[in-house]
C-alpha angles and dihedrals in degrees: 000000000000133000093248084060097052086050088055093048100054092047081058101052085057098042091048084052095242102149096167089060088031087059088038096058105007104042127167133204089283102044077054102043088046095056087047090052091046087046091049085045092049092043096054086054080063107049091044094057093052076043099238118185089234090052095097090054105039091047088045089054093051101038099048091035095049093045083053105062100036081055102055087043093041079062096055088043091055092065101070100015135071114225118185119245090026112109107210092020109138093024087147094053090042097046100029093132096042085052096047088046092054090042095053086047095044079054107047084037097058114024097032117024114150097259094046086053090047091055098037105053083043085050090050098038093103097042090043086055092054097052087062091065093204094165085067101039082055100046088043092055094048082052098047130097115277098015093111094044085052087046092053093044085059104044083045080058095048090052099060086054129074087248094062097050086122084047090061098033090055098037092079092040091057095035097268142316088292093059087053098053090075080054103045104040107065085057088049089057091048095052091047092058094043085057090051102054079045095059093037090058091048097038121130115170090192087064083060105029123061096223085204086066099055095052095044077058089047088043094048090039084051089051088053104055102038086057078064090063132103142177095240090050093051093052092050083056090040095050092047098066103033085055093049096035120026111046089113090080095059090039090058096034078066095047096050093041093043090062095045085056083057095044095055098046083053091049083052095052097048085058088052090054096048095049085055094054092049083060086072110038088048090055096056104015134072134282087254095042092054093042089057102054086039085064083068103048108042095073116106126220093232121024127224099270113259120265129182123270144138126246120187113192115212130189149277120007098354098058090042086060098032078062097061087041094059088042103049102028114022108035098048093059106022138057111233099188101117099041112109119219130214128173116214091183100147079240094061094038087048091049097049094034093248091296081120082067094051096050089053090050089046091054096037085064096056106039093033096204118095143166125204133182111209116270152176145298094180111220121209093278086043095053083054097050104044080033102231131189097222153001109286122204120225108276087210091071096038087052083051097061100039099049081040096240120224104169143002115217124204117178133181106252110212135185122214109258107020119085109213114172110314119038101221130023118297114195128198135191118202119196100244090207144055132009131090098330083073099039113135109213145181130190100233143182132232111313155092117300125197122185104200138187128217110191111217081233086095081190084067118079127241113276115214102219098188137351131194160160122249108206090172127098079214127043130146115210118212128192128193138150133201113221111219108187086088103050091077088060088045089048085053094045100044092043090047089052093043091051084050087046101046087217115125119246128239125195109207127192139126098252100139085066102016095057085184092070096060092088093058089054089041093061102043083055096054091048091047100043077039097055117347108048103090092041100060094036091053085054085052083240095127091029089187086042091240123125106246116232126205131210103224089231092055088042088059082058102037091050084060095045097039105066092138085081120199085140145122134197134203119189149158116269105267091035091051097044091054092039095053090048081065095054091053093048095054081042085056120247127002079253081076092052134079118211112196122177104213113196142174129241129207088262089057093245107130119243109221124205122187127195139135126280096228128074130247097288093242084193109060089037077066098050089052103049082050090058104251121130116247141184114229113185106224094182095114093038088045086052092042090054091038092048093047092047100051081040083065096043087055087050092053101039088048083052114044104008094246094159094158094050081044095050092046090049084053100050088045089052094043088050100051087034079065099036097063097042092052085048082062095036095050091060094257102107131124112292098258079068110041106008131261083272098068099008127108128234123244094273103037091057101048087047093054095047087054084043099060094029088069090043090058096045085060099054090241130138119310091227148035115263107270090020106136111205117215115236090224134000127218121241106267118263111258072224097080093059118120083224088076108079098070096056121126104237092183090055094045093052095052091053086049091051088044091065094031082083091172099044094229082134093245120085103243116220088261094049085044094055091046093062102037082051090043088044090043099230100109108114130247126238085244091057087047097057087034097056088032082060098042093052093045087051083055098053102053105033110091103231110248 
């Protein structure tokens, strides 16, 4: 093949629209520029895997370079070619006729319009008269053959009319008309030719020509060849001359995109820096002096991409310290944008007559992720004090009923390392709904009561549900009910956590007094024997393969003896709510509790809504807005965040696919996760953890988990620099608990004479046994194999 025919070839490959040949064998400067960009890019890939210190800017250069000038050629692709994913790609091919339309008009509007015509051909009337050449055209015809046969014919005309009378009279005396033709023609040439430049100096073609008309031709030739036109056709123009013209814009797209690359891995590096001086400060200068220079530092440079969830802000201490959260862990690293914000201050609920609850519940339904701090339901004191205008109901019960609650579920919450109340994780689900928190009632004489149902069937009859006789002067009557259609989903939901959690599960109710409750325990067993049963008894977690049951009663006593854990719990709503508030108390405190409402929306997904299980610590608000320092312990506000934003990340990701936005979520939420537990371990926690001596303040501490967590996001060391980590930390002193100062010492003291029966001043193993049997707290033989088995289980099941 020739070079001629390689020439040829490649012409082809343009004009068949193959840009991808036409790139292979016909590139231009940005075809070129864009395959050294991939190469540096690649080759970045490569020293960073034999971890070569060039390897960041390198990678930087190609990345952002690369990117660059794809982008810049991906824009003028965009204009004839459809790319999926790309709103507004292909706009010439889909509005080819609307762009020929305004291209005709552009045209005819500015080059000829009626008034430039005009002007223009008036302008040209002399040149184009000359280009006639009609003095020569004259001159040519009087030369030419025949001309003076035709001359004589017409003067022989003129002679025979009155006006050629002199005609007649001349023609003898020169020999006849023939003879005068030589004489009279070459004056007949040189008045034509006067007449001519006559009419020269005096021509205007738009006298003779209807300029309208022109343009009416331009307009209709227009019309013609643009019919000719196709898109195809006006992109292998187009690509023509974007190939031989305008590579420079990808070249350049490369070069600028390229720096930026460098400027950014040098931005990087200046953070680096800066984490690595704060080492330093943290480790010899103040709490506030190291939080200052943090503030600096926590920031990301790119921020966790937004997704939707609800955050209801409460009152008192724990919105004082939900607020620092938010400052010092969550903005620097997230972006917040699409969260929606409601305030259920009783100030805010009392102002927009609660409709600011309803719009949270609203909202709450749709994007079914939702973070609450603890709040308020004001009681008449509180209504003075807040001054309110009016009575407010708890929000927790209207945001029951409108996510359509099914559970509640309160954890323990446990760090590694630092053993709190149970040993191991104990789980509990709370029936959301029913029971006594919904009970209607009436203080009412001597008389006969009926409690009676009406179907909505109004073909079924009415069904009396009790009847009775009332002897006393004062009763109160109290009706509840307990829906059911929900306890199969809770059923589902508790058996499902207990198998991730590798605990075995316990339904507790009173059944054997409180007939009512059977069908609660009824449900969870058919689920269970349905879907659960082989799994748990292939773990070794229900050894005899049955589901246990619990008398509420017996569950009171068996929270207190088993504080190895490994258990899980299932209740109706008030025995679950008193029985949880035990657990946290032998876990130590509600702060090492969650407490997460799970509901159920109409498309069967379930709504989730985290908070702590404690309230908004009224005590220590008051100590702050006197001035003293305090030590809030945000660890089950910090779960209940965490659990609602990666709550959020799984929605997105279930929705719209997004792994890679799920995945970051997750490593944020595992780092902070970290963060805050190594805060505790390291000895810096809040001072019911690690005394007023060696703990932090509210705000220290909040300051120094923000501190380490962007440390961790950034890969950089775990610890300040001198910080020596203990190898194992004891379990924290009850002590330490705020709780303690109220105690009653001299109480204390009597019932530890009363079992100091020999007044030694120590307790003896007898004496010892004597109080835990007359306390009821010493464990049974049964408790003993049950909890023996259940560790055992532990041991030897590998965790899924």
């Amino acid at each position: 093949m020739t070079d001629d025919d390689v020439e040829k070839q490649k012409a082809v490959l343009v004009e068949e629209d193959d840009e991808w040949l036409a790139a292979l064998f016909n590139p231009n400067k940005g075809d070129i520029s864009n395959l050294a960009t991939l190469v540096v890019f690649v080759l970045g890939l490569l020293l960073r895997f034999y971890e070569s210190p060039a390897a960041g800017v390198i990678l930087a250069f190609g990345l952002f370079g690369f990117a660059g000038g794809v982008t810049n050629w991906l824009a003028v692709k965009m204009l004839f070619d459809r790319i999926p994913l790309l709103v507004g790609s292909g706009v010439i091919p889909r509005r080819f006729k609307d762009i020929l339309l305004a291209l005709k008009l552009m045209i005819l509007d500015t080059f000829f319009d009626e008034q430039f015509l005009r002007e223009y051909i008036a302008e040209r009337s002399g040149e184009l008269f000359e280009t006639l050449d009609l003095k020569g055209r004259l001159e040519k015809a009087m030369t030419a053959d025949g001309f003076d046969a035709t001359l004589a014919r017409k003067l022989e005309v003129l002679a025979e009319t009155p006006d050629g009378q002199l005609v007649a009279t001349l023609a003898p005396m020169f020999g006849g008309i023939d003879s005068m033709v030589p004489m009279i023609k070459p004056t007949l040439v040189a008045v034509g030719v006067e007449l001519l430049n006559s009419l020269a100096d005096n021509f205007d073609v738009t006298d003779v020509l209807d300029v309208a008309y022109v343009r009416s031709e331009i307009d209709r030739a227009l019309d013609q060849r643009m019919t000719t036109l196709t898109p195809r056709k006006v992109k292998r123009m187009m690509s023509r001359v974007i190939r031989s013209h305008l590579g420079w814009l990808v070249v350049w797209g490369n070069v600028f995109g390229g720096v930026i690359g460098i400027l950014s891995w040098l931005q990087r590096g200046y953070n680096t820096m800066l984490l690595r001086r704060s080492v330093r400060l943290l480790s010899t200068h103040s709490d506030a002096a190291a939080a200052a220079c943090a503030e600096k530092l926590w920031e990301s440079p790119t921020k966790l991409p937004a997704i939707p969830l609800v955050y209801i802000s409460g009152e008192e201490m724990t919105r004082y310290a939900a607020s620092l959260m938010m400052k010092h862990w969550i903005e620097p690293h997230v972006d917040t944008s699409a969260w929606e914000f409601f305030d259920l201050s009783c100030k805010a609920r009392d102002v927009s007559n609660d409709k600011v609850l309803h719009d949270a519940v609203a909202a709450g339904a749709q994007l079914k992720a939702i973070f609450k701090e603890p709040t308020i339901t004001p009681t008449a004191q509180q209504m003075a004090e807040f001054k309110l205008t009016k009575a407010l109901p708890s929000p927790n019960g209207a945001m029951r009923r409108g996510w359509n609650g099914v559970t509640i579920s309160r954890d323990t919450i446990h760090i590694e390392g630092i053993e709190l109340g149970f040993k191991k994780p104990v789980l509990f689900e709370r029936h959301a709904v029913g029971g006594e928190y919904g009970a209607g009632w009436r203080e009412i004489s001597k008389g006969r009561l009926i409690t009676t149902f009406f179907p909505d069937d109004e073909n079924a009859e009415p069904l009396i549900v009790d009847a009775r006789r009332l002897s006393d002067s004062r009763n109160v009557a109290v009706v509840y009910h307990n829906p059911l259609d929900n306890v199969e989903t809770l059923a589902d939901h508790f058996f499902r956590r207990c198998l991730d959690a590798n605990v075995t599960p316990y339904v507790v109710t009173k059944k054997t007094v409180f007939k009512w409750q059977e069908p609660f325990w009824a449900i969870h067993k058919e689920v269970f024997d349905a879907k659960y049963r082989h799994q748990f008894q292939e773990r070794g977690l229900v050894p005899d393969g049955q589901l246990q049951h619990l008398i509420s009663d017996a569950a009171t006593m068996q929270i207190i003896r088993w504080t190895r854990g490994n258990f899980g719990m299932a209740a109706h709503n008030y025995d679950g709510d008193m029985l949880t508030d035990e657990v946290a108390q032998v876990h130590r405190s509600p702060g090492f509790i969650t407490s997460n409402l799970v509901g159920k929306a109409d498309d069967g997904s379930l709504i989730k809504e985290f908070e702590a299980s404690h309230g908004t610590v009224a005590d220590l608000w008051r100590a702050h807005l006197r001035g003293e320092p305090t030590s809030f312990n945000p660890l089950g506000m910090a779960e209940a965040m965490m659990g609602a934003i990666s709550h959020a990340a799984h929605l997105r990701a279930g929705a719209g696919g997004e792994l890679e936005v799920k995945d970051a979520y997750d490593k944020f939420v595992q780092s902070l996760r970290k963060a805050l537990h190594n805060t505790f371990r390291y000895g810096q926690g809040t001072w019911d953890m690690a005394g007023k001596d060696a703990g932090l303040t509210t705000e220290a501490f909040i300051h120094k988990v923000g501190w380490r967590l962007g440390r961790y996001l950034a890969n950089e060391l775990d610890v300040e620099a001198g910080l020596e980590v203990p190898d194992a930390i004891k379990k924290p002193s009850v002590m330490l608990r705020r709780n303690v100062a109220n105690i009653d010492i001299g109480k204390v003291k009597a019932m530890f004479a009363e079992y100091d029966t020999d007044a030694n001043g120590s307790i003896s193993l007898p004496e010892f046994e004597e109080m835990v049997v007359k306390l009821g707290v010493a464990p049974l033989k049964q408790d003993a194999e049950v909890v023996a088995t259940r560790t055992k289980v532990q041991e030897k099941t590998v965790k899924v």
